[in-house]
TORMI-439675 format. One record per residue: residue in three letters; x, y, z of N, C-alpha, C, O in turn. Coordinates in Angstrom, 3 decimals, m for minus. Each point is the difference from the previous one (the first is absolute). Last residue first. Layout:
# TORMI-439675
<pt residu="ALA" n_px="X" n_py="Y" n_pz="Z" ca_px="X" ca_py="Y" ca_pz="Z" c_px="X" c_py="Y" c_pz="Z" o_px="X" o_py="Y" o_pz="Z"/>
...
# end
This chain:
# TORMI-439675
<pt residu="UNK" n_px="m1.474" n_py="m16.257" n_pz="33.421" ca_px="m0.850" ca_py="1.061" ca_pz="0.628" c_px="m1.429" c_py="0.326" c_pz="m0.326" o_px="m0.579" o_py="0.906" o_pz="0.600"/>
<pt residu="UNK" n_px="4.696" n_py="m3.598" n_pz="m2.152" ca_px="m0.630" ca_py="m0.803" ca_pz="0.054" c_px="m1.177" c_py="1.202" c_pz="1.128" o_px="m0.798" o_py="m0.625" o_pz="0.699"/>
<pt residu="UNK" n_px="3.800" n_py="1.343" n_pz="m5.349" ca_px="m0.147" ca_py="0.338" ca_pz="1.456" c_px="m1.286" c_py="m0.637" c_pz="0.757" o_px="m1.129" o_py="0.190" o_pz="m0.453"/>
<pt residu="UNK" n_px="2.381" n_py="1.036" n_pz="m4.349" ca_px="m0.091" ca_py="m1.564" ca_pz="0.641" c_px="0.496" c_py="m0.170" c_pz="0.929" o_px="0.774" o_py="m0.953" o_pz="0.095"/>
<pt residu="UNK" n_px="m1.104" n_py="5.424" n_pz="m1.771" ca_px="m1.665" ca_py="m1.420" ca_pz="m0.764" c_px="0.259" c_py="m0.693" c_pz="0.208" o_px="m0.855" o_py="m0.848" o_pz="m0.252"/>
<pt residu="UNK" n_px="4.426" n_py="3.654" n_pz="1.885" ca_px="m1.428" ca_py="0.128" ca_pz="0.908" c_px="m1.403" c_py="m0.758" c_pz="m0.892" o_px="m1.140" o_py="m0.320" o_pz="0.338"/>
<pt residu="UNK" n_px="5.674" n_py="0.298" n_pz="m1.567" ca_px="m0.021" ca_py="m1.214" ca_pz="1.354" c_px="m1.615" c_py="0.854" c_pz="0.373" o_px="m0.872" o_py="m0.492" o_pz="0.716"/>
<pt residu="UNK" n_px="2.354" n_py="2.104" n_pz="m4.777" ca_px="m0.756" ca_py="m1.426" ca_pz="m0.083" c_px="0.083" c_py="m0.836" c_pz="1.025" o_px="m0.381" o_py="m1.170" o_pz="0.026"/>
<pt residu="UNK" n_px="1.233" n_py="6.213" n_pz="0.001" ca_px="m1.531" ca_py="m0.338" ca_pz="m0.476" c_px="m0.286" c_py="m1.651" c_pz="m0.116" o_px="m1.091" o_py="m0.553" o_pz="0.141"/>
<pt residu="UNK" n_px="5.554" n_py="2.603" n_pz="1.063" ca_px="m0.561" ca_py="m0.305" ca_pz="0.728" c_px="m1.485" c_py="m0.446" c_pz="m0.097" o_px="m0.570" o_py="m0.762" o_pz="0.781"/>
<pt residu="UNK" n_px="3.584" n_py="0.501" n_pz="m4.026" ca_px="0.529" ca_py="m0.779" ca_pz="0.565" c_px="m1.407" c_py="m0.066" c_pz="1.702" o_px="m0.545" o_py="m0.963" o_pz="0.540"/>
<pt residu="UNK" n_px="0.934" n_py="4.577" n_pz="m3.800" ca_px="m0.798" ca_py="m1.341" ca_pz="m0.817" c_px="0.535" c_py="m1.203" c_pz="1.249" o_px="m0.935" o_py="m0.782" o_pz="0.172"/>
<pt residu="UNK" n_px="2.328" n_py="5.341" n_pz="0.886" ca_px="m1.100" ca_py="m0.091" ca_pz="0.005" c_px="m0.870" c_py="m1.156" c_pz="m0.560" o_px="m1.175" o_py="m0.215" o_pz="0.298"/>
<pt residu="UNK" n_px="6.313" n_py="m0.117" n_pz="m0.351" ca_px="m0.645" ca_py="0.667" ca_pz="1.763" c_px="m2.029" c_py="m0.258" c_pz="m0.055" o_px="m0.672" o_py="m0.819" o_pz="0.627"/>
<pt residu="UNK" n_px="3.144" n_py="1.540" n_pz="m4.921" ca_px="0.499" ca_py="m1.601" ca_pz="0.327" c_px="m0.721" c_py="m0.029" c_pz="1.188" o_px="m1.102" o_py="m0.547" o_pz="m0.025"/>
<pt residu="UNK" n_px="m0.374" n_py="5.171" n_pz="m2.179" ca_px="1.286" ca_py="m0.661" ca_pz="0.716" c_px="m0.105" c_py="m1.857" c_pz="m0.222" o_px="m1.033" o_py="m0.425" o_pz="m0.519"/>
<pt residu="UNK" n_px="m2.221" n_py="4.320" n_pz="m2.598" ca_px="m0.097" ca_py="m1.144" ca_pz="1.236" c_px="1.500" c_py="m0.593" c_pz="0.448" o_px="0.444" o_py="m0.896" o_pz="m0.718"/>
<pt residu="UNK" n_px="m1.061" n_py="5.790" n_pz="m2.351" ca_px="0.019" ca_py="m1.284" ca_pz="m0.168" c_px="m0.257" c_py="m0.856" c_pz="1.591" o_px="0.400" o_py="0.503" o_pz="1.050"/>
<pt residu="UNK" n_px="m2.491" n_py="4.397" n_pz="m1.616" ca_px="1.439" ca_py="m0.683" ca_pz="m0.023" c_px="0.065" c_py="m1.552" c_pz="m0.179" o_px="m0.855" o_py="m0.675" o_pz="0.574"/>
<pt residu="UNK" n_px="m3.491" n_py="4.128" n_pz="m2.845" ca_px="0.490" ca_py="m0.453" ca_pz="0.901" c_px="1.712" c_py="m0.819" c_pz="0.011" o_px="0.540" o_py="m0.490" o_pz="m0.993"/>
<pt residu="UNK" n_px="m3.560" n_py="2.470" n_pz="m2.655" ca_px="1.107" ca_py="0.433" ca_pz="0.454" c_px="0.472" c_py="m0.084" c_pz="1.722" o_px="0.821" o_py="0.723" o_pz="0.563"/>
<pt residu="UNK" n_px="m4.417" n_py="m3.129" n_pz="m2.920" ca_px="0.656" ca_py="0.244" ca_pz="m0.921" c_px="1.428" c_py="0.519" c_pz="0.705" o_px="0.984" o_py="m0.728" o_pz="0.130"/>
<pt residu="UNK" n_px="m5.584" n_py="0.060" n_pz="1.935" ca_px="1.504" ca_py="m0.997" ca_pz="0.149" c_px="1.127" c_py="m0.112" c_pz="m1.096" o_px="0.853" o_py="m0.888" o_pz="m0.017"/>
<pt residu="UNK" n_px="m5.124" n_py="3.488" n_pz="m0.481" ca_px="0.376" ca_py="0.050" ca_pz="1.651" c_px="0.757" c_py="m1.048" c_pz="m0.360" o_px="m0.367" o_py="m0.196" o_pz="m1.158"/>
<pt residu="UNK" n_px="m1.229" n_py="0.169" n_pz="m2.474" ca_px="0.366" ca_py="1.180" ca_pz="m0.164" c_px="0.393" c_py="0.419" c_pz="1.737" o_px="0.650" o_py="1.024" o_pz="0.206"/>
<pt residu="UNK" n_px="m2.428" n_py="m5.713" n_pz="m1.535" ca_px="1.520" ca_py="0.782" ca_pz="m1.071" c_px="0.730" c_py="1.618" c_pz="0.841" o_px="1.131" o_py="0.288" o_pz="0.392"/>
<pt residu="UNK" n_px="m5.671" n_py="m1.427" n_pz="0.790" ca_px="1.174" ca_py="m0.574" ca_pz="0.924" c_px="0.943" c_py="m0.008" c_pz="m0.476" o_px="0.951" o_py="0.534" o_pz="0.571"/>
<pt residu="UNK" n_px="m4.516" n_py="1.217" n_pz="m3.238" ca_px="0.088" ca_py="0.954" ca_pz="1.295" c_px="1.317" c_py="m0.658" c_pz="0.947" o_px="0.795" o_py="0.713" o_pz="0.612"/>
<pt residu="UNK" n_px="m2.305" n_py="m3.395" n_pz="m4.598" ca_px="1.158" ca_py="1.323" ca_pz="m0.432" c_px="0.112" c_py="0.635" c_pz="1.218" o_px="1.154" o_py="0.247" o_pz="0.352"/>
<pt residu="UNK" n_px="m2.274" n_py="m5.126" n_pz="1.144" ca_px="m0.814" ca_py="1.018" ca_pz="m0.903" c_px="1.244" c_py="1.450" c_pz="m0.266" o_px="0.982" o_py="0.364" o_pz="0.647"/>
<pt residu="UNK" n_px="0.178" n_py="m6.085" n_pz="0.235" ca_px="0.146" ca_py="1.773" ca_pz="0.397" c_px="m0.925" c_py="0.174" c_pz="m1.028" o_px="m0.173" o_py="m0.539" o_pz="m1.093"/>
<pt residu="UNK" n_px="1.538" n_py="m3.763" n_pz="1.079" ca_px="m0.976" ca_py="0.458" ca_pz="m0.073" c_px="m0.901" c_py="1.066" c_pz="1.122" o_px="m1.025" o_py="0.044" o_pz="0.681"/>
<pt residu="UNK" n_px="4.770" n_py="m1.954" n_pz="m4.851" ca_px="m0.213" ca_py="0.424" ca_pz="1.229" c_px="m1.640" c_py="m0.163" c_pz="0.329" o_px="m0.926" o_py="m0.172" o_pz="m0.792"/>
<pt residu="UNK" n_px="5.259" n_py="m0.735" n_pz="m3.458" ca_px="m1.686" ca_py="m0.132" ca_pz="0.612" c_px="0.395" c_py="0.273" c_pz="1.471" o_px="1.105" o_py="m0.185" o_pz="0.511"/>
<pt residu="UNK" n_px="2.140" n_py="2.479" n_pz="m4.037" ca_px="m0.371" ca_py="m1.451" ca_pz="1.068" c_px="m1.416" c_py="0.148" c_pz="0.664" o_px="m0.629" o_py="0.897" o_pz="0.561"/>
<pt residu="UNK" n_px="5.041" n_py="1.287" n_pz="m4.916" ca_px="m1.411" ca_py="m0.093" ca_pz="0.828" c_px="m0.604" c_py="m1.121" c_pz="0.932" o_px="0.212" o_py="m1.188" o_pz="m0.243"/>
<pt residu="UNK" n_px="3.108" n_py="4.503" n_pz="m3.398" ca_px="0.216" ca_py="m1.013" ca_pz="0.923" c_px="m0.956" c_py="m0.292" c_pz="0.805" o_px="m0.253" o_py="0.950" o_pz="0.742"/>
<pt residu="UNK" n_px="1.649" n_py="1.264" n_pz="m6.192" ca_px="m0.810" ca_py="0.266" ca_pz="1.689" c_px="0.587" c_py="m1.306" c_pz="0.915" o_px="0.728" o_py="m0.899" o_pz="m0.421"/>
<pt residu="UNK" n_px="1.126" n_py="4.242" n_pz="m4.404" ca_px="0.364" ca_py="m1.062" ca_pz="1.286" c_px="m1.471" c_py="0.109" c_pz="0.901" o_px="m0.480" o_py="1.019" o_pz="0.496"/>
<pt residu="UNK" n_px="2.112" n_py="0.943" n_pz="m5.877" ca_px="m0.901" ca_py="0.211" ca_pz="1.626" c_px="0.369" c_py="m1.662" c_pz="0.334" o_px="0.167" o_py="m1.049" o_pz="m0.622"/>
<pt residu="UNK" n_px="3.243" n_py="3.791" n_pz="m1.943" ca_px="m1.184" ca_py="m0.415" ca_pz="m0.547" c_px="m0.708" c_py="m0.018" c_pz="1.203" o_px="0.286" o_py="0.706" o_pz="0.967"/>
<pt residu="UNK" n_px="4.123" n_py="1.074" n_pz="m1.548" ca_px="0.311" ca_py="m1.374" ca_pz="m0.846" c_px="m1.333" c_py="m0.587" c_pz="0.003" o_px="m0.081" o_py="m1.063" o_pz="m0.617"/>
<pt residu="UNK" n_px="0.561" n_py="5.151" n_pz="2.433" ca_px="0.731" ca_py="0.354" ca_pz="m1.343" c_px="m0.015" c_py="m1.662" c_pz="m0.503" o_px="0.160" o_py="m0.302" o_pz="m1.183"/>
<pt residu="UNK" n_px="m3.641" n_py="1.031" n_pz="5.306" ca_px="1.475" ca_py="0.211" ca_pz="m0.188" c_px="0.866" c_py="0.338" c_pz="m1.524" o_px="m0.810" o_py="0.902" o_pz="m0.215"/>
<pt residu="UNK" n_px="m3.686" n_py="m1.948" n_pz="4.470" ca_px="0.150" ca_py="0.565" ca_pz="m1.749" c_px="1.708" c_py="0.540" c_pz="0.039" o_px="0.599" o_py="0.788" o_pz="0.732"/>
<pt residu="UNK" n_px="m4.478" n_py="m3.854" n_pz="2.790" ca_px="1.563" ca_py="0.884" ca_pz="m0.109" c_px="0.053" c_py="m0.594" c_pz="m1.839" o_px="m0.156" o_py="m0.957" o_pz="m0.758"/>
<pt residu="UNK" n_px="m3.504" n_py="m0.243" n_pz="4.867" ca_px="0.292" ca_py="m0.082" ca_pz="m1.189" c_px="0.923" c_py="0.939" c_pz="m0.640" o_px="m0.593" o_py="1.074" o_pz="m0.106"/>
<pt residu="UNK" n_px="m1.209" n_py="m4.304" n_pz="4.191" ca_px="0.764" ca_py="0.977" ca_pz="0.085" c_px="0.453" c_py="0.247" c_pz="m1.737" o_px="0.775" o_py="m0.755" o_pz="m0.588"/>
<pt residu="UNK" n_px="m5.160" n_py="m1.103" n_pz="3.672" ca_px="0.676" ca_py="m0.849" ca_pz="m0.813" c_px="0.928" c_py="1.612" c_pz="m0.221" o_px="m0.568" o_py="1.081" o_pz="0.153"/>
<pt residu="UNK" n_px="m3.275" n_py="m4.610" n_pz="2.229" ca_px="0.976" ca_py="1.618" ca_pz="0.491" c_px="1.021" c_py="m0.596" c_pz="m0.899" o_px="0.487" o_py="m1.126" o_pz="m0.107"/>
<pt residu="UNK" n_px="m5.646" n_py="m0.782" n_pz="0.419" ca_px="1.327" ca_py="m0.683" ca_pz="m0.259" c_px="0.773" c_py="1.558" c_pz="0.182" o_px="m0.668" o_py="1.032" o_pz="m0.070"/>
<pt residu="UNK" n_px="m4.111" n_py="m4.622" n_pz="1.462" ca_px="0.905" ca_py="1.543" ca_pz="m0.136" c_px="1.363" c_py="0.148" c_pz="m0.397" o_px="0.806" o_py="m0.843" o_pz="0.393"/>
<pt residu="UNK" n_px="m6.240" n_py="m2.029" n_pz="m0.349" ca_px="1.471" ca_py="m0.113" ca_pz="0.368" c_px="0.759" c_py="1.444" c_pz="m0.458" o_px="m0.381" o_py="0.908" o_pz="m0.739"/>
<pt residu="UNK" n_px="m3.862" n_py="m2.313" n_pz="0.171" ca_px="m0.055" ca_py="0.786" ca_pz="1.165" c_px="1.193" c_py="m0.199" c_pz="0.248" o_px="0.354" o_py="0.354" o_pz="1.124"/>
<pt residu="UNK" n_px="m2.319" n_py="m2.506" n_pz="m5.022" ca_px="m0.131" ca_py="m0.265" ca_pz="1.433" c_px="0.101" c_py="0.241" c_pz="0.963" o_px="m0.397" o_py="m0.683" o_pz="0.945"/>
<pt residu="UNK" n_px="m0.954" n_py="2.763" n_pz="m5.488" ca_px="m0.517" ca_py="m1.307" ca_pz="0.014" c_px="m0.103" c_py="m0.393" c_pz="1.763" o_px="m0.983" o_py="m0.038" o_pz="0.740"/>
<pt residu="UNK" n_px="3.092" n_py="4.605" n_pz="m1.484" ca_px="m1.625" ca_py="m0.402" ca_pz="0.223" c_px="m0.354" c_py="m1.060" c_pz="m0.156" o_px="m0.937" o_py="m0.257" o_pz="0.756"/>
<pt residu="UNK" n_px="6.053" n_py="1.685" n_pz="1.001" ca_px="m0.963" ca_py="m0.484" ca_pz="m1.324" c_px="m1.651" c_py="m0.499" c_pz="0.121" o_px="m0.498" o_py="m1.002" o_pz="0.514"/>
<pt residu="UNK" n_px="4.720" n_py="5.023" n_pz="1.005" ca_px="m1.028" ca_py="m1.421" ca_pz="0.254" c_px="m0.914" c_py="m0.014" c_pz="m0.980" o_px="m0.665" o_py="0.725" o_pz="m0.739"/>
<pt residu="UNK" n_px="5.470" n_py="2.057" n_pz="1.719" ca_px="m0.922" ca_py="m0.187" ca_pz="m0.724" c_px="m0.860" c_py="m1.183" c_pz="0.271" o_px="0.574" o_py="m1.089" o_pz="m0.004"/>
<pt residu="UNK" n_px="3.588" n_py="4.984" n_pz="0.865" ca_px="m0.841" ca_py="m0.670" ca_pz="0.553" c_px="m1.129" c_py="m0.306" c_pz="m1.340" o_px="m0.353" o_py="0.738" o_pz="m0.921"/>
<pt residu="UNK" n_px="5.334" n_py="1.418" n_pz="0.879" ca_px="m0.833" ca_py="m0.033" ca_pz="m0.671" c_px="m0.801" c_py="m1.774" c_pz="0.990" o_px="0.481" o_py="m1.127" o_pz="0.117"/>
<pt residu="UNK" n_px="4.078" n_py="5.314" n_pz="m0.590" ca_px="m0.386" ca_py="m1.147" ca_pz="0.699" c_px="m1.646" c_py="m0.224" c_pz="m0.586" o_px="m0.403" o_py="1.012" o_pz="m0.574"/>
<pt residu="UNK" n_px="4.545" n_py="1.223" n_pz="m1.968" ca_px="m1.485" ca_py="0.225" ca_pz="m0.015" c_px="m0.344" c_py="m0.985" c_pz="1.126" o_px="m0.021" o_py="m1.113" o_pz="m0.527"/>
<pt residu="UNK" n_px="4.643" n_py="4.039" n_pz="m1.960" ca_px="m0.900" ca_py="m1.564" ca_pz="0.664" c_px="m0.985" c_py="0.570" c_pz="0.763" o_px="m0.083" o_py="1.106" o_pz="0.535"/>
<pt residu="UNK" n_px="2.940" n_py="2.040" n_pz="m2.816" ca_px="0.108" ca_py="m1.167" ca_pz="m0.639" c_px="m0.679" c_py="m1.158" c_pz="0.297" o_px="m0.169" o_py="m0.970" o_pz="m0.739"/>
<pt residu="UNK" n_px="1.477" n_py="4.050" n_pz="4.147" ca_px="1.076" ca_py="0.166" ca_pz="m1.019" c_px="m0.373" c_py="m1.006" c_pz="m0.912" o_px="0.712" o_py="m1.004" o_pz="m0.017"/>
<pt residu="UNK" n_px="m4.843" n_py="1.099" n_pz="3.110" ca_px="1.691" ca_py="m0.024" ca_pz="0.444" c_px="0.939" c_py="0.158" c_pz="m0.929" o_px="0.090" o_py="m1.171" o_pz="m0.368"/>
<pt residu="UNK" n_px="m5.426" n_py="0.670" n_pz="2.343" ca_px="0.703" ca_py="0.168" ca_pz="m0.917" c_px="1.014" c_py="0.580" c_pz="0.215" o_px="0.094" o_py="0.864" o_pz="0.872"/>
<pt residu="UNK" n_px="m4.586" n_py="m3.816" n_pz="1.126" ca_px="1.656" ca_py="1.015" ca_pz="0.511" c_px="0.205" c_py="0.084" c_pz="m1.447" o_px="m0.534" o_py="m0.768" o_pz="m0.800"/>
<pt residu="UNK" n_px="m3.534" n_py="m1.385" n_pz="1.153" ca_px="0.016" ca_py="0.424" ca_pz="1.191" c_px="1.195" c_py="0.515" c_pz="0.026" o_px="0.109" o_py="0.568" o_pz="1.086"/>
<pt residu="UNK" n_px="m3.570" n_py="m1.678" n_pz="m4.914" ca_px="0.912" ca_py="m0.110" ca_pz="0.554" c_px="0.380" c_py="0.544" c_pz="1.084" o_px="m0.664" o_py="1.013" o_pz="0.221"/>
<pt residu="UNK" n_px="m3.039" n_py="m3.833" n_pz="m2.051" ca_px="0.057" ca_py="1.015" ca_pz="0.625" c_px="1.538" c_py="0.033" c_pz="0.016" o_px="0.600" o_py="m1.012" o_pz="0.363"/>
<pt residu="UNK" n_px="m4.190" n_py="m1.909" n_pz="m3.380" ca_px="1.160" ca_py="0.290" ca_pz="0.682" c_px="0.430" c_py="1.343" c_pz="0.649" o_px="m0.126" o_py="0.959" o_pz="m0.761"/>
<pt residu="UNK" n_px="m3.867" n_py="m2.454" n_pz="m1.773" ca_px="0.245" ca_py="m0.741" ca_pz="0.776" c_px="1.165" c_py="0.595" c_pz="0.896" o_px="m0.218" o_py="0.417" o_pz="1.138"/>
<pt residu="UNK" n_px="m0.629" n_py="0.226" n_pz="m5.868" ca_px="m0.952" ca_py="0.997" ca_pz="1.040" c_px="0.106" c_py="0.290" c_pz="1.770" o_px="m0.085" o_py="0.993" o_pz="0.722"/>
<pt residu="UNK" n_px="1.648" n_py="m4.877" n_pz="m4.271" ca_px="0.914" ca_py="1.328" ca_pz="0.712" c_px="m0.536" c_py="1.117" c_pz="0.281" o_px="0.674" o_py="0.879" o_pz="0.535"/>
<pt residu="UNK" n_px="m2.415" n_py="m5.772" n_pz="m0.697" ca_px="m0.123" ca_py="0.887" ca_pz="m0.484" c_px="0.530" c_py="1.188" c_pz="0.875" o_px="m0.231" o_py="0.434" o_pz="1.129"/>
<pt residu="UNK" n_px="1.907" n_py="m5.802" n_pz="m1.857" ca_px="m0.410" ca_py="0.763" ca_pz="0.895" c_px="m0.711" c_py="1.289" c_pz="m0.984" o_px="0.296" o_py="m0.078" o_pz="m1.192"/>
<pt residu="UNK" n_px="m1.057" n_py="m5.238" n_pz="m0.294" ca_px="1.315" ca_py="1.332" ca_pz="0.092" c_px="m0.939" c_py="0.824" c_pz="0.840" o_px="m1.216" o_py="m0.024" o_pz="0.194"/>
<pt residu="UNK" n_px="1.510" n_py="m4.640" n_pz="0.917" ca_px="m0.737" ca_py="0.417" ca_pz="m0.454" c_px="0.832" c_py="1.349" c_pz="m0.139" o_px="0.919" o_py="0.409" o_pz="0.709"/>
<pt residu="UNK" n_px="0.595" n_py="m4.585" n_pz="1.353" ca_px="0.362" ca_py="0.601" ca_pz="m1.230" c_px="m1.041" c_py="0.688" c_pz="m0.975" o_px="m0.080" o_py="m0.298" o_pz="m1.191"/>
<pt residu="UNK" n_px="0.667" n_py="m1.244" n_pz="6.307" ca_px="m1.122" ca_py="0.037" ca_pz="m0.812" c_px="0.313" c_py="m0.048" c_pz="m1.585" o_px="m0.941" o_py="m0.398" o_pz="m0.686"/>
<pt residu="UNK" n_px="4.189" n_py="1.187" n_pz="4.039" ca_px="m0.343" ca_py="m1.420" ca_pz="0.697" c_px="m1.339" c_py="m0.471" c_pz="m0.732" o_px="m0.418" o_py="m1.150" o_pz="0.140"/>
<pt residu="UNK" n_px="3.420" n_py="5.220" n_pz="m2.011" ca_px="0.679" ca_py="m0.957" ca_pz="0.224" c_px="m0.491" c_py="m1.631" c_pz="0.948" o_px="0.630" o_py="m1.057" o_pz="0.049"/>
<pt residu="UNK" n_px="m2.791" n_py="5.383" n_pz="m3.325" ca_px="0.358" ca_py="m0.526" ca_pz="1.998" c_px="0.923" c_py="m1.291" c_pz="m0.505" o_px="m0.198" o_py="m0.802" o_pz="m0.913"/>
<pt residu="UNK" n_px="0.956" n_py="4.649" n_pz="m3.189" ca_px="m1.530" ca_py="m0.791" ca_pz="0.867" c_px="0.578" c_py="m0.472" c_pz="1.165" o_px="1.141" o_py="0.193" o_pz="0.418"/>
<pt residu="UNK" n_px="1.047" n_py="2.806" n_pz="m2.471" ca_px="m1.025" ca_py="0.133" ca_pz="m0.968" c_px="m1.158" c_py="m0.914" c_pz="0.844" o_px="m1.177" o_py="0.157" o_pz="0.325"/>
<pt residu="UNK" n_px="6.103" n_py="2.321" n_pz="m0.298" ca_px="m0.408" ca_py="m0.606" ca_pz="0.920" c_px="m2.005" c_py="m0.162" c_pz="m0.189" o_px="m0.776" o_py="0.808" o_pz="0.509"/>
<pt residu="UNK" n_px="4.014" n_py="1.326" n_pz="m3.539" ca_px="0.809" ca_py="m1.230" ca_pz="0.766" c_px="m0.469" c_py="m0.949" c_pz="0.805" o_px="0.374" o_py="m1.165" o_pz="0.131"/>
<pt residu="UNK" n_px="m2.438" n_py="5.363" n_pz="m1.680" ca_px="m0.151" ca_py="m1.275" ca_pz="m0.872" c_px="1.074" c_py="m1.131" c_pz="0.162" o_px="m0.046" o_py="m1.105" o_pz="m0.540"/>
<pt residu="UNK" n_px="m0.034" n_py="5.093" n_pz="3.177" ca_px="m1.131" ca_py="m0.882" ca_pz="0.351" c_px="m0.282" c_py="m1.181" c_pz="m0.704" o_px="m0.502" o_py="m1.051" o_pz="0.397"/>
<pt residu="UNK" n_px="2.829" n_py="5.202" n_pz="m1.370" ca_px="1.534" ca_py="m1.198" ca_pz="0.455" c_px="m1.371" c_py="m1.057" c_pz="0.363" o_px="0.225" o_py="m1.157" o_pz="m0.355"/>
<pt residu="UNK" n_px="m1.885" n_py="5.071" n_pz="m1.212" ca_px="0.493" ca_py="m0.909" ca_pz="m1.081" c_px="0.965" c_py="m0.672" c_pz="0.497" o_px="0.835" o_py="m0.537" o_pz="m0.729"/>
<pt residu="UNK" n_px="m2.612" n_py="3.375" n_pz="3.933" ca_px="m1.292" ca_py="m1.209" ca_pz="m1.014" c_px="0.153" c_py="m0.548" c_pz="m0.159" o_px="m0.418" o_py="m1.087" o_pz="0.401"/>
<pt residu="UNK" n_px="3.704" n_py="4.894" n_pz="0.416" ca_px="m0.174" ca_py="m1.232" ca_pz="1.252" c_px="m0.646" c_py="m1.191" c_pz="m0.321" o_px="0.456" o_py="m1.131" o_pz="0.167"/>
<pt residu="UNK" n_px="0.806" n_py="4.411" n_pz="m4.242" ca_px="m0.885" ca_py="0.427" ca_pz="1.281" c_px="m0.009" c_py="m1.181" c_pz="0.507" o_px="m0.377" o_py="m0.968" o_pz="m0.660"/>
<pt residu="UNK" n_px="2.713" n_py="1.176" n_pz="m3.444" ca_px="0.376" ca_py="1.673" ca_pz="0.713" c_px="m0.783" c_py="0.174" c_pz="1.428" o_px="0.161" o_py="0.932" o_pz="0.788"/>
<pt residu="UNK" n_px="2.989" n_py="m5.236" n_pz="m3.442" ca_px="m1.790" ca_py="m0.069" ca_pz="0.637" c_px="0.151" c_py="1.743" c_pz="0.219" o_px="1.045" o_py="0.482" o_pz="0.437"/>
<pt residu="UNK" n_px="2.514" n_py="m1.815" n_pz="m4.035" ca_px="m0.680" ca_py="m0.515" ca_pz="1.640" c_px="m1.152" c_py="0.479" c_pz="0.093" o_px="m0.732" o_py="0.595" o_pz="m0.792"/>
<pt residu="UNK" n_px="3.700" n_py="0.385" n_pz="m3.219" ca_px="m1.192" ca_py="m1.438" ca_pz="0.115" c_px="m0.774" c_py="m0.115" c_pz="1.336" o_px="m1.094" o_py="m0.522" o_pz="0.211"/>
<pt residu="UNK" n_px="4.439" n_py="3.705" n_pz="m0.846" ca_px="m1.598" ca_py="1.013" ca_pz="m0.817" c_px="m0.665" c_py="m1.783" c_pz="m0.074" o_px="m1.200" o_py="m0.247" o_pz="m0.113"/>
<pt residu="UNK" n_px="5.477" n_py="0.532" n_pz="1.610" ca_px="m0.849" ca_py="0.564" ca_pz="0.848" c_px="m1.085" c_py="0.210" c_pz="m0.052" o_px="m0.819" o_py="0.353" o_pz="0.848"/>
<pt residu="UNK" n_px="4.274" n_py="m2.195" n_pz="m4.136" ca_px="m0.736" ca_py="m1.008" ca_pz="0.812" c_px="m1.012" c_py="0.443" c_pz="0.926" o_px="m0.968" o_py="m0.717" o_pz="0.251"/>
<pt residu="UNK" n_px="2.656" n_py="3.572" n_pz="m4.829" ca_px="0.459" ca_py="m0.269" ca_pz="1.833" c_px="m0.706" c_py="m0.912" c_pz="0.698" o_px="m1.111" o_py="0.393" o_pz="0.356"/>
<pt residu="UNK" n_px="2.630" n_py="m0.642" n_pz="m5.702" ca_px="m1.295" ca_py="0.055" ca_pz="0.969" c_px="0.414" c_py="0.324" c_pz="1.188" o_px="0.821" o_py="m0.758" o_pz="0.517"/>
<pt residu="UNK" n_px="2.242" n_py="1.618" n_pz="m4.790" ca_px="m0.140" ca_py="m0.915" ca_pz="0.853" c_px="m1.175" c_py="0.376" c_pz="0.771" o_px="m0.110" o_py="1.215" o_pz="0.166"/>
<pt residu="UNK" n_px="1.430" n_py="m0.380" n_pz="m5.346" ca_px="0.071" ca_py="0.599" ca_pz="1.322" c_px="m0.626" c_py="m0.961" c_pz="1.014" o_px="m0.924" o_py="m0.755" o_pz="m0.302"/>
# end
């Protein structure tokens, strides 16, 4: 009889954490005590975490699926509270980046 692959996955958010184990600019491992998650979503886990060696931070999107755990993740250096205010904000126009860089190199 066949295994359901479902019963291998991770059952709690945590266990996708071991994907994401140490800093990426320290390579010290992170402790998942550590990690806060901040949204949860059909299956996915957004997930803040800094690292006590250097204070670096990493946001990382961890999605459980029938074919195994997926994360995706990027240093930042947003605290979870700013993750969590600019999360569901509208994307930035062409208009708005275009105008932010004549005004940093605006001779004013």
């Amino acid at each position: 009889m066949k295994s359901d692959p479902r019963k291998r996955l991770p059952q709690q958010p945590s266990d996708g954490l071991k994907l994401i184990s140490y800093c990426p600019l320290c390579e010290k491992s992170y402790n998942p005590l550590r990690a806060r998650i901040l949204d949860e979503r059909d299956g996915a886990h957004l997930v803040h975490i800094q690292c006590a060696e250097c204070g670096s931070s990493i946001v990382a999107l961890i999605m459980t699926s029938s074919l195994g755990v997926t994360s995706v993740g990027l240093i930042t250096d947003l605290t979870g509270d700013d993750v969590l205010r600019f999360k569901d904000e509208g994307k930035l126009t062409a208009d708005e980046v275009l105008s932010f860089h004549s005004l940093l190199y605006s001779n004013n």
